[in-house]
Each structure stands twice: as structure tokens, then as C-alpha cells.
C-alpha positions in Angstrom: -26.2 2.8 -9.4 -24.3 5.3 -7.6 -20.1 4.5 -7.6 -18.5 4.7 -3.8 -16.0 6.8 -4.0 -12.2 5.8 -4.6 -12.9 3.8 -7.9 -11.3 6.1 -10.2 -8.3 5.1 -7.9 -8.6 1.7 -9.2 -8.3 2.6 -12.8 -5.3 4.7 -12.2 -3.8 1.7 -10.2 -4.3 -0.8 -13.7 -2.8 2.3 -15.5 0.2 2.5 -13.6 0.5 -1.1 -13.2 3.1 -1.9 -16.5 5.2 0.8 -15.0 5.6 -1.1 -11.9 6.1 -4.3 -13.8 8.9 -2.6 -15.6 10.7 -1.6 -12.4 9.8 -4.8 -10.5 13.6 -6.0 -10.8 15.3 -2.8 -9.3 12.9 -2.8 -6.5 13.7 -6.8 -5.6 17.7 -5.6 -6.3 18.0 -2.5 -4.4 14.9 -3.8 -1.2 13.0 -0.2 -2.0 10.6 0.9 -4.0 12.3 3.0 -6.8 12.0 6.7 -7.2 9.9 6.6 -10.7 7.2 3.7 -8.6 7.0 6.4 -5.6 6.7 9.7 -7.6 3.6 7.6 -9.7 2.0 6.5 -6.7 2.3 10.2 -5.3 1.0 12.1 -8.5 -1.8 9.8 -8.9 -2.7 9.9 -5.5 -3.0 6.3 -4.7 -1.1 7.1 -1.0 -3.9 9.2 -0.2 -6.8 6.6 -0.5 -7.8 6.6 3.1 -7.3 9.5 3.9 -9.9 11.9 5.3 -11.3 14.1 2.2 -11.4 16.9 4.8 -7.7 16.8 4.0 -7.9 16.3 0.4 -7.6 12.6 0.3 -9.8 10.1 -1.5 -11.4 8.6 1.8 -12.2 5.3 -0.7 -14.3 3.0 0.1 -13.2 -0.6 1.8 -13.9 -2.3 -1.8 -12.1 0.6 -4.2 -9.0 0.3 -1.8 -9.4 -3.7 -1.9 -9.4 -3.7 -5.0 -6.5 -0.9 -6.6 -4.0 -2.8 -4.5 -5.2 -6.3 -6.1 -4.1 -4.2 -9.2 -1.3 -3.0 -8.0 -0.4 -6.5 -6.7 -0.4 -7.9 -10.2 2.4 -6.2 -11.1 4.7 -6.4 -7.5 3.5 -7.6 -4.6 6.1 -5.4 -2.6 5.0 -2.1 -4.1 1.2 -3.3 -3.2 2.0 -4.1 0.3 4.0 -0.9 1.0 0.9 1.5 -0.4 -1.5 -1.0 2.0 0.5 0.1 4.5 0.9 3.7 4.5 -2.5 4.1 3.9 -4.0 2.2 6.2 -1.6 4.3 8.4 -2.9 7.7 7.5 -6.3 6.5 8.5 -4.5 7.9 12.1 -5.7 11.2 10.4 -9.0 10.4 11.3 -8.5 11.1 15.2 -5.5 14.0 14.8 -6.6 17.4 15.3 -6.8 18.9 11.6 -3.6 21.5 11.7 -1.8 18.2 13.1 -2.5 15.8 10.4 -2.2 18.8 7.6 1.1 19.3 8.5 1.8 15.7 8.2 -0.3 14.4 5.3 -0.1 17.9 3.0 3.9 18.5 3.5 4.6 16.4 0.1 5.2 13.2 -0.2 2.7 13.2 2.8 3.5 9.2 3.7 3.6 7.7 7.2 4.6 4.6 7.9 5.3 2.3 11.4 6.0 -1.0 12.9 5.3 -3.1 15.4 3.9 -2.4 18.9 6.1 -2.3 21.4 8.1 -0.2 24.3 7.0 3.0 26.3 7.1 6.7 26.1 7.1 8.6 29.6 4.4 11.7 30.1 6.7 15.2 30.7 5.3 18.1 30.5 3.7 18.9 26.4 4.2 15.7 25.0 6.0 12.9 25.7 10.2 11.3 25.5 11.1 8.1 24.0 13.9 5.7 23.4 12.9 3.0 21.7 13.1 0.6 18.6 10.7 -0.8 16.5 10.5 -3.3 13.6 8.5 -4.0 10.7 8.1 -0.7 9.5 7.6 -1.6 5.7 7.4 1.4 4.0 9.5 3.5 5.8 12.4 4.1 3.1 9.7 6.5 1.2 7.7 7.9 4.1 8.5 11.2 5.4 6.9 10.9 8.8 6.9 7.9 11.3 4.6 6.2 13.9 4.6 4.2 16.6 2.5 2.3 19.6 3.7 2.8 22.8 2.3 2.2 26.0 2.1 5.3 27.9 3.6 5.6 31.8 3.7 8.6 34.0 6.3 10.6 35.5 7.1 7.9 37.7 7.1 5.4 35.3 3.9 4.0 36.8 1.8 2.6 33.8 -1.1 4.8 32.9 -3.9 2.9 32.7 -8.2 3.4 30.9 -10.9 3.7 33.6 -11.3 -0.3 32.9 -8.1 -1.2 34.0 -6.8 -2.0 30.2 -3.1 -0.2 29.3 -3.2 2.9 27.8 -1.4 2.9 24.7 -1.2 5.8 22.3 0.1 6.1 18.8 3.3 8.5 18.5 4.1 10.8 15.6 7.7 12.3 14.7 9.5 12.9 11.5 11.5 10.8 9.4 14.3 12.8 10.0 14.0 12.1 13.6 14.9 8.6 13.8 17.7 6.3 13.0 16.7 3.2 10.3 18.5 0.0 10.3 18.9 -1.8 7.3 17.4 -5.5 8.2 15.1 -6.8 6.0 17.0 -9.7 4.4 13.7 -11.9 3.7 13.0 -14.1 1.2 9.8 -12.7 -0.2 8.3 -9.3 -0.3 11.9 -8.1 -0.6 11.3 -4.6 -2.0 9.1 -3.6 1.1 12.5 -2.2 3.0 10.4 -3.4 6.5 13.3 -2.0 8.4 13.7 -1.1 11.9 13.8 2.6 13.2 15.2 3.4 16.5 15.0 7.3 18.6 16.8 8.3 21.4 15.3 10.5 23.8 13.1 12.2 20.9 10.5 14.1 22.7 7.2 14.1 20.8 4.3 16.9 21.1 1.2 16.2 23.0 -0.9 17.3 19.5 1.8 14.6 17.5 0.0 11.7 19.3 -3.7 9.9 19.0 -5.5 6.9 20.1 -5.9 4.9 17.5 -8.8 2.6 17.0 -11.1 4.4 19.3 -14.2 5.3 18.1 -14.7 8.0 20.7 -11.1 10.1 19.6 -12.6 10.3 16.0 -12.5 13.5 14.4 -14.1 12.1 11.3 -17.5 10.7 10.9 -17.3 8.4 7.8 -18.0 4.9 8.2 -14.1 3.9 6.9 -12.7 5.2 10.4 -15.1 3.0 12.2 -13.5 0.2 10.6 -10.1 0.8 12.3 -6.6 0.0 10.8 -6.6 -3.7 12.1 -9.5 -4.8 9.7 -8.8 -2.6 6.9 -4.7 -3.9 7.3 -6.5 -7.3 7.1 -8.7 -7.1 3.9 -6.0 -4.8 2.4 -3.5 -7.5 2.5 -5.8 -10.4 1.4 -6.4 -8.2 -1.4 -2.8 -8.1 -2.6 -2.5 -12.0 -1.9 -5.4 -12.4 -4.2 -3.3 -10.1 -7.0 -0.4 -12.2 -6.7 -2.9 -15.1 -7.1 -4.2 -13.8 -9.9 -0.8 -12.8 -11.7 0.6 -15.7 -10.9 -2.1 -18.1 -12.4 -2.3 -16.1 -15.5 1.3 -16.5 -16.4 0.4 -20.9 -15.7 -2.1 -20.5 -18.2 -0.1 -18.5 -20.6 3.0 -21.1 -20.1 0.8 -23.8 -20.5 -1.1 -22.8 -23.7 2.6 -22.9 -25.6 5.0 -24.9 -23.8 5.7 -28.6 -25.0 7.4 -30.0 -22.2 10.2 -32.1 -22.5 9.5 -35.9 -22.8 6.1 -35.0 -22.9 4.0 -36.7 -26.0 1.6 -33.6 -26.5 2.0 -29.7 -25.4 0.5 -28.8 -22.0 -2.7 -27.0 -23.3 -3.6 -30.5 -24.7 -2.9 -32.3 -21.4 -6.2 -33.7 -19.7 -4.8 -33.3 -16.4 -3.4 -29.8 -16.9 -6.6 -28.9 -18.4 -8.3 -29.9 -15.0 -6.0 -28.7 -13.0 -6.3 -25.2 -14.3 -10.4 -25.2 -13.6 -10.4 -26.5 -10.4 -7.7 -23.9 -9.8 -9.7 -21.2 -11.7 -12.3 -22.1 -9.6 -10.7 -21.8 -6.2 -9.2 -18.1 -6.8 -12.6 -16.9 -7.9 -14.5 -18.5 -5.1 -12.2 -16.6 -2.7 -12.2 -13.6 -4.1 -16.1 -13.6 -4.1 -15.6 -14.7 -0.6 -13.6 -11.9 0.5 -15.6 -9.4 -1.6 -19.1 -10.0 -0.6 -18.1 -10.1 3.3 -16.8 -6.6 2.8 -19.2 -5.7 1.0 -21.9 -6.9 3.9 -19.6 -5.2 6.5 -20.0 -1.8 4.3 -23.4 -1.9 4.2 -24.0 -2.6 7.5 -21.7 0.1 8.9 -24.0 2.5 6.7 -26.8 1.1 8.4 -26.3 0.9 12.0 -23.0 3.4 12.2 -21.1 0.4 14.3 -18.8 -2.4 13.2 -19.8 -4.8 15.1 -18.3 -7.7 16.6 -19.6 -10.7 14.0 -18.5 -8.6 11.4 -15.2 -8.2 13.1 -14.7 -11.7 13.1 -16.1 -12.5 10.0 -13.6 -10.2 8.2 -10.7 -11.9 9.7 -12.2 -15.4 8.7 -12.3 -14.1 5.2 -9.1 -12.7 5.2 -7.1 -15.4 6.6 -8.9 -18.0 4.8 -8.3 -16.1 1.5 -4.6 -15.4 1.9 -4.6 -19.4 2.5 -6.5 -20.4 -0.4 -4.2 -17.7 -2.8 -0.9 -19.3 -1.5 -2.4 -22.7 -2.3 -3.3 -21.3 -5.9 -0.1 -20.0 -6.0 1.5 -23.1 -5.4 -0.2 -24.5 -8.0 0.9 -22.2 -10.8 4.2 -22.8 -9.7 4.4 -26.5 -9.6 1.8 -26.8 -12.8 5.1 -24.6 -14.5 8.1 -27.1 -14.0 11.1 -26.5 -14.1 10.4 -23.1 -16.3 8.9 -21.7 -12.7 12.9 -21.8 -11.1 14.3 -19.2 -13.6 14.9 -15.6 -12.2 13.4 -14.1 -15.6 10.7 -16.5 -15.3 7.3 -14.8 -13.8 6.6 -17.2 -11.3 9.7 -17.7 -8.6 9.3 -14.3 -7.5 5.7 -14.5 -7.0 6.1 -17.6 -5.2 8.4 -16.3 -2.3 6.3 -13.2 -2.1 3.2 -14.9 -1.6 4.6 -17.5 1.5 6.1 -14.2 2.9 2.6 -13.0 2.9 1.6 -15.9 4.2 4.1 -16.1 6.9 2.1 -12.8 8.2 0.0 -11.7 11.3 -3.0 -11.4 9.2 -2.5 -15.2 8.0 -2.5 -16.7 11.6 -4.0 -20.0 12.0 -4.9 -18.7 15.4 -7.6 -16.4 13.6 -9.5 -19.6 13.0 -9.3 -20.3 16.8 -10.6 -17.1 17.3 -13.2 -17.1 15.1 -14.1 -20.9 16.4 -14.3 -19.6 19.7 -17.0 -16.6 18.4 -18.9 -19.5 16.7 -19.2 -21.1 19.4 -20.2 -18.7 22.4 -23.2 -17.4 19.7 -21.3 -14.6 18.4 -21.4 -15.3 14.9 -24.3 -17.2 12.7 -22.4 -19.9 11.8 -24.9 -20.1 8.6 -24.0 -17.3 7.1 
């Protein structure tokens, strides 16, 4: 059987993985990911997974990306999340003109990151100006370039609109060195992400520095990854890394409970009928979810290859799968914990970390109970086979 491409990125992910287990701690302290994490990432080209190979990047396939950040993610979710990220954001690559995203992917380290949507950039003459701020920007303390989605308005400041009436928003490029970054993520899980804000005043940006993104039609590239788009891929990217967590965190239960005696206790855990249960039922649920999430991507994949369109059941039944599984992994991760007693509080202990980084994943836009609605909605207007 013929391997899709990016899987040797996986086994370089599980080979780098007790490296970033070593410097998990300094990333929580110091809210970045530290210079040894970054420069390993960067030499092993992980950062370059979805990136067009015109350009020299690995252009990886939905499940190799899924699944080196579930590596990754095993040994810090916050280094995980910030390589999800910036790759997903150099899928943007796909609808640059080539000199464009050469000088911004092959100037080393070659990262991009951005935030939210938000704010507007006014046409001039060449490009566009901007003053705005944006949040959420994890990844931005190592990327050397920066992004944002504005909605576009004319001279005038009358808002430019598509031919069907919709916004038109466009995706701005412009050098790290070009903006300001605040110092605001103070959060209580995924702490090493730095998700800071970055501000610009009056920064005009190049008419070539600026794409549509998500638009089949401005693609450049022809593989089936661009036709994807960033919102899905962002989606089963981060379920991934919820199901690494999962995983990591589940593992270090079953270790515990194979040699702790709790206190009290008449027996050691591992003998425990109840314990015993509870870690197969448990066992059960993470495995079930990641089959879940794995064989819907896996249908999406080879339907893109069939028909060249990502269509809208599979659009919907990619977020179903991804919301559901970074539900099901927070509920396996609260289990670990609780299953751990009071050994699951300690700092040096591997599980209250874990913990707050998975309900900060869960506290995300791709973990919406309002994708269920959505989805509900699909179900019920014919959209999807609700069999499947």
C-alpha cells in the first residue's frame, strides 16, 4: 500500500517528543515555546507540513498532520497547538503568488502566525493601510511573519463587497517586525502558546502581501489539502492534539494506578474492581473517538481525491467529529484526573497540567456546542445521511 505523504513527519514528531517533555516546565514558566523546542521543530521540518511542496514543504496529508501533532501533544499540549497553528496558517501559501509566499515561507524560520478576525484595511493605491488590533494570535512569539482578516473598504470607506452581496474580506501579510505584541495571555491552560495580541498603526501592506483565503477559485495549488481550507484542517488539527492529551494523560492513570496503594485503602489500585472498570470503559471511550475522528478524515480524503470538492456533508461531518472528540477527550481527561486522587494536584505530578490544558482546549471555537446545532440543522434539511 502506497504511504501519503507527510508520515515520516510523524516519526520525527515521536522522536522529538522526550525533548519537548524535557522542556515542558520552561515553556508553562516563561508562556513561549523555548528556543531548543523551536529550533527542533524548524530542523525537522514539522512547521512546514502544509505547506505547498512547490515551495519545499511536506504538503502532508490530513491524517500524517493529524496525527504528528497527537504526538507532539503527548508530550505538551502548548507546543502541539502552536505547530497546528502555524501550519494550518501557511496553507495561505496555497493562494499567494509563488515569489510572495517564497519570501515568506523560505526566509528562515519561515513561520506565520494570526489571530482573530476582525477590523478593516482601506484600498490606496498598491496595497492597502491598517490600524488595527488583533487577538489570539498563538504562536506569534516564534513566527517571523504575521496575518490577519480584515474586511476590505474603499477609498471612501464604503465596504467592498463579492458580486453576491457577501463582505469581502481578505487575508493581510506583514512582518513580525512590523507590529507591536502585547503580552496578554494569562490563561489557565495552554499557557506556553503566548496567544498574544498584535497591534499596527497605519502599516501599509502590498497588494501581492494579501490573498483570499478559503476560496477555491484564488488557489494557486491544485492538491486536494487546499481544498480543505484552514477552517476544517484548524478543526481536526486541534481534535488531534485533544486526543494526545487524552492519551498522555490516561497513560500516566494507568501507570499511577498499577503502583500506588492509596491511603486507607485495603488493597493497591491495580487490584481495585472498580478502578479496573473504570480504566476499560475509559480505554474504550478514547479509542472509540479516535477511530471516530480518523475514519471521517479518512472518508473526507478519499472523497476529495475522488470528486476534487469538499463538499458540504463532509464539511459538517468533520466538525461533528471534531467537536464531539474534543468533548469525549476532556471527559477522558477528567477521568484520569479524578481516578489519580489527590496525587493528580501536585505541580510535578503528570496530570494537573494536562488537566487545565485540555478545558482550555475545550473552552475553544472548535469545541462549540453550537457545532451540534449546526450540524442538527444539516441533519435535518437532508444535508447529511444521518446513517452514516
Amino acid at each position: 500500500m502506497q504511504q501519503l505523504p507527510g508520515f515520516g513527519l510523524v516519526e520525527r514528531a515521536r522522536a522529538l517528543a522526550p525533548l519537548i517533555a524535557r522542556e515542558a516546565d520552561e515553556i508553562e514558566r516563561t508562556r513561549r515555546l523555548t528556543p531548543a523546542v523551536v529550533a527542533a521543530l524548524v530542523e525537522n521540518g514539522l512547521y512546514r507540513a502544509l505547506l505547498p511542496q512547490s515551495l519545499g514543504g511536506t504538503e502532508a496529508s490530513i491524517e500524517a498532520f493529524m496525527q504528528m501533532l497527537e504526538e507532539i501533544a503527548k508530550a505538551d499540549a502548548s507546543t502541539a497547538w502552536c505547530l497546528g497553528q502555524c501550519s494550518v496558517c501557511a496553507m495561505i501559501a496555497a493562494s499567494l503568488d509563488h515569489d510572495t509566499a517564497q519570501e515568506i515561507f523560505n526566509t528562515p524560520p519561515g513561520i506565520l502566525a494570526w489571530g482573530a478576525i476582525a477590523h478593516e484595511a482601506r484600498s490606496v493605491e498598491g496595497g492597502y493601510r491598517v490600524t488595527a488590533r488583533w487577538d489570539f494570535a498563538s504562536g506569534s512569539r516564534q513566527a517571523s511573519w504575521l496575518g490577519a482578516h480584515v474586511r476590505i473598504v474603499g477609498a471612501d470607506g464604503t465596504p467592498r463587497k463579492h458580486a453576491d452581496g457577501s463582505p469581502e474580506l481578505r487575508t493581510i501579510l506583514f512582518p513580525v517586525a512590523s507590529a507591536t505584541l502585547r503580552d496578554v495571555w494569562q490563561a489557565i491552560g495552554l499557557a506556553g502558546t503566548g496567544t498574544d495580541s498584535y497591534e499596527v498603526n497605519d502599516l501599509f501592506i502590498p497588494e501581492p502581501f494579501t490573498a483570499f483565503r478559503d476560496v477555491t477559485a484564488a488557489l494557486r495549488e491544485t492538491g486536494p489539502l487546499y481544498r480543505i481550507g484552514t477552517g476544517a484542517t484548524f478543526s481536526l488539527g486541534f481534535a488531534a492534539v485533544s486526543l494526545g492529551v487524552a492519551r498522555a494523560t490516561l497513560d500516566a492513570a494507568i501507570a499511577l494506578s498499577r503502583g500506588k496503594h492509596p491511603s486507607l485503602a485495603a488493597g493497591a489500585m491495580r487490584d481495585n474492581a472498580a478502578v479496573q472498570g473504570l480504566i476499560g470503559r475509559t480505554e474504550g471511550d478514547l479509542r472509540a473517538a479516535r477511530a471516530y475522528l480518523y475514519a471521517t478524515a479518512q472518508a473526507m480524503w478519499r472523497e476529495l481525491g475522488a470528486t476534487g470538492e469538499f463538499s458540504t456533508a463532509q464539511r459538517s461531518a468533520v466538525r461533528l467529529a471534531a467537536t464531539w472528540t474534543i468533548h469525549q477527550s476532556t471527559k477522558v481527561v477528567d477521568t484520569a484526573y479524578h481516578m489519580a486522587g489527590a496525587t493528580a494536584v501536585f505541580r510535578k505530578q503528570p496530570f494537573e497540567r494536562r488537566f487545565r490544558d485540555m478545558h482550555a482546549i475545550a473552552q475553544q471555537i472548535q469545541a462549540r456546542d453550537t457545532h451540534y446545532e449546526d450540524v442538527g440543522k444539516t441533519i435535518l434539511a437532508g444535508g447529511i445521511d444521518a446513517k452514516c
